[in-house]
VEXVO-347444 format. One record per residue (C-alpha): residue in three letters; x, y, z. Coordinates in pm, whole numbers. Layout:
BEGIN
{pt ALA; {X; Y; Z}}
...
***
This chain:
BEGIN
{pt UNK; {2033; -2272; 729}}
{pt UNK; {2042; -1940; 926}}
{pt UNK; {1826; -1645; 797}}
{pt UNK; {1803; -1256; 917}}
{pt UNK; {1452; -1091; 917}}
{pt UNK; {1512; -732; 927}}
{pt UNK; {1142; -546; 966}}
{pt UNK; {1100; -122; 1019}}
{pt UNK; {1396; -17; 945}}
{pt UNK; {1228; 342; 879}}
{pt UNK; {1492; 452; 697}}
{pt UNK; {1732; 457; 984}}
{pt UNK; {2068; 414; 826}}
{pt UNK; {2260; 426; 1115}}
{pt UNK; {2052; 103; 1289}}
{pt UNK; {2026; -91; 932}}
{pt UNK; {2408; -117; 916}}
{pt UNK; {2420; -204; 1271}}
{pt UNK; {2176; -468; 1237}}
{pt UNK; {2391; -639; 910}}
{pt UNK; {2729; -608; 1040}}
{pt UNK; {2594; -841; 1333}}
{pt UNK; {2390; -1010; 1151}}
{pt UNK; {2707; -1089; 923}}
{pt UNK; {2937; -1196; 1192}}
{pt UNK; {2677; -1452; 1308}}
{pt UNK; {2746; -1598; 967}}
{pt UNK; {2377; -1548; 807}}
{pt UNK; {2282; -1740; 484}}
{pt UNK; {1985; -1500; 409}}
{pt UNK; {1865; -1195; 470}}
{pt UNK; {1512; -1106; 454}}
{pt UNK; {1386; -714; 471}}
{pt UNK; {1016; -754; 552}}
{pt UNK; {909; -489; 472}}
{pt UNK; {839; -88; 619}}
{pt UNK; {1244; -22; 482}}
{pt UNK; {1151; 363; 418}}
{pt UNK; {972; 656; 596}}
{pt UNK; {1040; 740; 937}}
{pt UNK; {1431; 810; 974}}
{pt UNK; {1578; 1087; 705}}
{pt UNK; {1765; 792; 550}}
{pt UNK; {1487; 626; 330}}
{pt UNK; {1640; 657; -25}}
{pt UNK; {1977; 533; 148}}
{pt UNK; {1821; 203; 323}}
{pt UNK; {1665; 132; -17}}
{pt UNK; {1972; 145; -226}}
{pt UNK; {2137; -55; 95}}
{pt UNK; {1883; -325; 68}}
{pt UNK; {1900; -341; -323}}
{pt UNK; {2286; -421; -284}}
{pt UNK; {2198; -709; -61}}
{pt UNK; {2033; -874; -332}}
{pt UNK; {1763; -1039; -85}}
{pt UNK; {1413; -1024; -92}}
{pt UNK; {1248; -694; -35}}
{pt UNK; {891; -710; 111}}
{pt UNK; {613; -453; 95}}
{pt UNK; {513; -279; 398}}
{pt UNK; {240; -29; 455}}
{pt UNK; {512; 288; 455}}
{pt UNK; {617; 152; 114}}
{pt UNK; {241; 210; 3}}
{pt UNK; {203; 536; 129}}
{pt UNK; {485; 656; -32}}
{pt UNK; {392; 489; -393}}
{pt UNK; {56; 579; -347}}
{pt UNK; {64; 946; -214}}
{pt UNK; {-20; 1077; -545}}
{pt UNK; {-256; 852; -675}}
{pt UNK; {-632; 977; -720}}
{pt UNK; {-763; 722; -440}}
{pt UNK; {-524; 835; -205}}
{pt UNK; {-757; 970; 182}}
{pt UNK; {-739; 1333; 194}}
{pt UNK; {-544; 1284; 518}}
{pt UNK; {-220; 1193; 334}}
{pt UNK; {-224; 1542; 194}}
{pt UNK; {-244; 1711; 526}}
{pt UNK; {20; 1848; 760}}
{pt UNK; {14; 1507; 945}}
{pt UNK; {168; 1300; 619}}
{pt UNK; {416; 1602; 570}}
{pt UNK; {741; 1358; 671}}
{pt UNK; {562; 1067; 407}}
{pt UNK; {550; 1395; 121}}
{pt UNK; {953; 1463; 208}}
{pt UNK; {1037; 1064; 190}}
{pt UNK; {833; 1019; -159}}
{pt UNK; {1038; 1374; -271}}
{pt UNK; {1364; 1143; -254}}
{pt UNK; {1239; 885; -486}}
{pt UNK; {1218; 907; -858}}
{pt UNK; {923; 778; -1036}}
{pt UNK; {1065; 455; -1161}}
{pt UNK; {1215; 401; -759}}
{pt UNK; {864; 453; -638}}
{pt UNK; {722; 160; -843}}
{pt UNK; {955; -48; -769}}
{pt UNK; {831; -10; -423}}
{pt UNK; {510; -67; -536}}
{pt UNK; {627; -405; -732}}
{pt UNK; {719; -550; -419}}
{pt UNK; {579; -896; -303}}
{pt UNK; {324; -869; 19}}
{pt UNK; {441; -1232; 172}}
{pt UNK; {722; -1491; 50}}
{pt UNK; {775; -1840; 55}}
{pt UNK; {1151; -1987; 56}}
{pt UNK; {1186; -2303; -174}}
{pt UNK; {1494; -2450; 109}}
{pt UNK; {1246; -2313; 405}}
{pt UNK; {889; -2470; 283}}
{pt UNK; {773; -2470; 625}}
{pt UNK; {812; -2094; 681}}
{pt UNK; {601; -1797; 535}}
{pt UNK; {738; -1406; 554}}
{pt UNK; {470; -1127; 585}}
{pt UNK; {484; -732; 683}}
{pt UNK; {202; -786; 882}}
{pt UNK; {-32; -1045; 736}}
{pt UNK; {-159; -1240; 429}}
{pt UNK; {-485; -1008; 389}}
{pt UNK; {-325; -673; 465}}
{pt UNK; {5; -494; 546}}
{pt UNK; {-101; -321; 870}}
{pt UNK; {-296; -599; 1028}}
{pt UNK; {-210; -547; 1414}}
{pt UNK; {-132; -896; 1588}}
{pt UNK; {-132; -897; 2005}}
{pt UNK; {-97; -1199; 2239}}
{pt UNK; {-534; -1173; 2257}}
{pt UNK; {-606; -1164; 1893}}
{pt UNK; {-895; -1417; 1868}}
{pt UNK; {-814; -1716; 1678}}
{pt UNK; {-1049; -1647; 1460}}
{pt UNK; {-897; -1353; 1347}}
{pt UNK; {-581; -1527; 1283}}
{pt UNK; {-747; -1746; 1033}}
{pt UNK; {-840; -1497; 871}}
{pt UNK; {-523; -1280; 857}}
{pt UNK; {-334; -1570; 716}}
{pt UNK; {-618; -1772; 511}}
{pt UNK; {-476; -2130; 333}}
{pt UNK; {-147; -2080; 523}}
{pt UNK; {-4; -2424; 695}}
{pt UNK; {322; -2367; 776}}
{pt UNK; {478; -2392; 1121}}
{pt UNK; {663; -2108; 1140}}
{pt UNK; {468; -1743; 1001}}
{pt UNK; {795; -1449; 1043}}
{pt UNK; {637; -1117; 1058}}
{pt UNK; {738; -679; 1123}}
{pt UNK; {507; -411; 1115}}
{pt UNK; {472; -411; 1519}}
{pt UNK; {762; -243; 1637}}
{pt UNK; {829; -484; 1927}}
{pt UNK; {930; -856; 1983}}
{pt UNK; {684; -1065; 2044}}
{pt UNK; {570; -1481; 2003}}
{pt UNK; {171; -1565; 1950}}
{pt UNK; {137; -1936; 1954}}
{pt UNK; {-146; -2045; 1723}}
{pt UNK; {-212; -2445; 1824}}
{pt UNK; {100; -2618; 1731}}
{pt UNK; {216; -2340; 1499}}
{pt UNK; {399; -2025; 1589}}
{pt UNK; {357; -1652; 1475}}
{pt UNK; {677; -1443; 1549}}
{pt UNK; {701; -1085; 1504}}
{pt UNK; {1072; -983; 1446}}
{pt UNK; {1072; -602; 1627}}
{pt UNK; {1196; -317; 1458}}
{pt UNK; {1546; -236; 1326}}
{pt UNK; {1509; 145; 1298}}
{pt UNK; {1221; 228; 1494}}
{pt UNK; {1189; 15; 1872}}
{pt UNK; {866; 120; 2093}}
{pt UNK; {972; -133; 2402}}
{pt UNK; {1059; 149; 2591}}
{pt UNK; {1399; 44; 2715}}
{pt UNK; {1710; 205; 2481}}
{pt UNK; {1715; 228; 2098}}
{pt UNK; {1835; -107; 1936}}
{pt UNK; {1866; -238; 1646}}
{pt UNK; {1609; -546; 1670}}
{pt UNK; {1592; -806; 1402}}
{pt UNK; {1514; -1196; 1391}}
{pt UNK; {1764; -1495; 1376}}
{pt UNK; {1584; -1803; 1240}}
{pt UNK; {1832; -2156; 1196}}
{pt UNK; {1747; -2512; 1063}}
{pt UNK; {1793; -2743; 1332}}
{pt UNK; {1676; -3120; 1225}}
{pt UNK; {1344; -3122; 1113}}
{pt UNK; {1242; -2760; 1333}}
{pt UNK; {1374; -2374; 1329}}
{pt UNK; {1470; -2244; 1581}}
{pt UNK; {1411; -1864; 1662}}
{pt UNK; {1616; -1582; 1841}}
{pt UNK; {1574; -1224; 1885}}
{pt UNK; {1843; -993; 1837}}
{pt UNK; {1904; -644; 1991}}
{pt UNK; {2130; -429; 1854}}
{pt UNK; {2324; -80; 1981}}
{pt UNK; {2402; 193; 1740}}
{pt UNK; {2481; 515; 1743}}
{pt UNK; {2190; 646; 1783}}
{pt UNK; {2337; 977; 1840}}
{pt UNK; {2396; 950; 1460}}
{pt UNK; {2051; 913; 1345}}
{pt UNK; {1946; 1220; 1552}}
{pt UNK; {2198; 1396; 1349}}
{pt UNK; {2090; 1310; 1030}}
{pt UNK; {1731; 1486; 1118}}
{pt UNK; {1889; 1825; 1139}}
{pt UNK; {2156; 1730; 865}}
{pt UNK; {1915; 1677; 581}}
{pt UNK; {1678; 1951; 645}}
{pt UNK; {1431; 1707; 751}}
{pt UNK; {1343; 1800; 1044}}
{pt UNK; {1265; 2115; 913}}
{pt UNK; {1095; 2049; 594}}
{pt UNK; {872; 1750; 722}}
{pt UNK; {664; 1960; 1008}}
{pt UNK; {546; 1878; 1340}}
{pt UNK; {498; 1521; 1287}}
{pt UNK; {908; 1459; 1237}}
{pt UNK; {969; 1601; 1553}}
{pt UNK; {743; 1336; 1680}}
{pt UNK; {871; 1091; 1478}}
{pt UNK; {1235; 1170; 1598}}
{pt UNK; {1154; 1196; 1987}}
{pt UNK; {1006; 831; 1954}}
{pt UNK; {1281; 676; 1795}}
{pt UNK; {1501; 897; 2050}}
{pt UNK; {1386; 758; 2265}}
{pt UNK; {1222; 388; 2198}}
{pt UNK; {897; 490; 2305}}
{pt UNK; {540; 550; 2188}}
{pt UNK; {471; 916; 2148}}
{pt UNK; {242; 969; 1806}}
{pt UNK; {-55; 765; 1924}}
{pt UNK; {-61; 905; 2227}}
{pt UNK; {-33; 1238; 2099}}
{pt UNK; {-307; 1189; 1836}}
{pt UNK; {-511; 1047; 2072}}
{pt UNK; {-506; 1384; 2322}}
{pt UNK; {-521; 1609; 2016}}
{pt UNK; {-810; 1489; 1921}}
{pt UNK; {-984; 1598; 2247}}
{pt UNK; {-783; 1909; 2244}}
{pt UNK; {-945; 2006; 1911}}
{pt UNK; {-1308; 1921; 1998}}
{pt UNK; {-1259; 2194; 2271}}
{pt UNK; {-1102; 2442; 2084}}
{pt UNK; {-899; 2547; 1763}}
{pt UNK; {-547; 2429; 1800}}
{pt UNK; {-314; 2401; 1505}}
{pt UNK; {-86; 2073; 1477}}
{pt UNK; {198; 2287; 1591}}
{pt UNK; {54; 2393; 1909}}
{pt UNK; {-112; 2065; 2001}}
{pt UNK; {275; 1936; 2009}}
{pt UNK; {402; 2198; 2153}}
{pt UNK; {142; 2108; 2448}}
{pt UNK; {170; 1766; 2412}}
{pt UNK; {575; 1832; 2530}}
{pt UNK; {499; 2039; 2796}}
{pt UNK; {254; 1755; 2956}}
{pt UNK; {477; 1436; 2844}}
***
């Protein structure tokens, strides 16, 4: 048996069908979207009707729960700031009943044919749990509590990566819309196959037209109508490379030292990096 895990695709149209046509001429039985399938790319409403045509599982990510819960009464004041401007244009392209079907979506899945396997976002107790090659043990436990299986597929970081956990293995399966590795934009995604009694893993690396994507940010008004935090948004993917933590990280100084608008503190932020 041969499944696809396809994690962050960000609603970057463009990568998601680059990542299933290859998928499909490695002759997949499954695919698996786990999760983060909207917000980020212009492309979110697209990606979701995309995914729904699969008829696959659909996992829950944490950009799934912004955008079902950006209205809700116990949303953080942040999300109605200028910074959550791009998650207020994604949740615009939804209709009411779309946006609960995101929120009806399962946090973690278990195959009946793959026993042995459990599919996250991120973890068992939340869906932005971060997972590095250090995470204590410990705090694996307790990010995937009552969990035996071998094999634990997961997104969420936006890079490949393997954490071996005793005899078991976590594997995170990079980001199909959205890479941070800092080499080119790809298409990454996760090819898992039934061989005798163990699965075997691969990661997969896609090129698209990334040219394409850039387009559609300026094509859809996006770009525009999200704010300063889209031009972020599209520079990273751009360019496969962290820029918005970085960023938030000097703007935060910046603004202990003096007023400074979001606009501006990009603005500098471009002129520096």
């Amino acid at each position: 048996m041969r499944i696809a895990i396809l994690a962050d695709i960000h609603g970057n149209l463009p990568a998601f069908e680059a990542a299933l046509a290859h998928a499909c001429g490695l002759g997949v039985d499954q695919f698996i979207i786990a999760g983060d399938l909207v917000n980020g790319a212009p492309d979110s409403r697209q990606c979701w009707q995309l995914a729904q045509s699969l008829q696959c599982p659909i996992l829950r990510g944490n950009h799934e729960r912004y955008v079902f819960d950006l209205d809700e009464p116990h949303a953080p004041l942040l999300w109605h700031t200028e910074r959550f401007a791009p998650v207020h244009w994604t949740a615009s392209q939804f209709s009411p009943e779309e946006r609960q079907a995101l929120r009806a979506l399962p946090l973690s899945l278990r195959l009946p044919e793959a026993p042995d396997v459990l599919f996250v976002h991120a973890s068992l107790r939340r869906d932005n749990d971060a997972l590095a090659a250090y995470t204590p043990e410990s705090e694996l436990t307790a990010m995937f509590p009552e969990s035996h299986e071998a094999l634990i597929v997961r997104g969420h970081e936006h890079w490949c990566q393997v954490r071996l956990w005793g005899e078991r293995a976590i594997v995170t399966a990079g980001s199909v819309g959205w890479t941070l590795d800092e080499s080119q934009p790809t298409a990454q995604y996760l090819l898992i196959e039934r061989r005798g009694h163990r699965w075997q893993f691969q990661h997969q690396a896609v090129p698209y037209a990334i040219d394409l994507t850039v387009q559609r940010f300026h094509a859809t008004g996006y770009l525009q109508a999200a704010g300063p935090m889209a031009r972020l948004m599209l520079r990273e993917i751009a360019t496969a490379s962290p820029q918005i933590v970085p960023f938030l990280r000097a703007y935060e100084r910046w603004i202990q030292q003096a007023p400074l608008s979001l606009s501006e503190g990009i603005e500098r932020f471009f002129q520096i990096y």
